[in-house]
Steps between C-alpha positions, in 0.01 A plus 500: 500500500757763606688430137172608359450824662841578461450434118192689497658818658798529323259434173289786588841701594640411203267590257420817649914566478437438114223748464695743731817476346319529189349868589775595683329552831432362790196678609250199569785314669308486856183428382645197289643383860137550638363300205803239523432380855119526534562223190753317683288502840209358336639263316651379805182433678418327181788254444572418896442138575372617874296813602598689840351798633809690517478431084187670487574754740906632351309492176246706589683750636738520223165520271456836704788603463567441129134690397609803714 
């Protein structure tokens, strides 16, 4: 599971470093980080083979986070 999420970040990371690079800018840089690990977190709840309540709860609070 954690190669997966890895995978999925740096995908996310990486293609936004394309597109970035690309424009020359790096103005939606935070909000691909935002968009990066709300993917990652629920994904994670997804692929886990057990389900704990501190899951649910870290996740949630990084969900608040993330959408500030």
């Amino acid at each position: 599971m954690l190669q997966r999420a890895a995978l999925l970040d740096f995908g996310i990371q990486g293609a936004g470093f394309v597109v970035a690079a690309a424009l020359k800018t790096e103005s939606f840089y935070d909000c691909l980080g935002a968009v990066a690990g709300l993917a990652v977190a629920y994904k994670s709840l997804q692929w886990g083979p057990a389900k704990f309540p501190r899951q649910f709860i870290q996740s949630g609070c990084f969900a608040v986070w993330a959408t500030r």
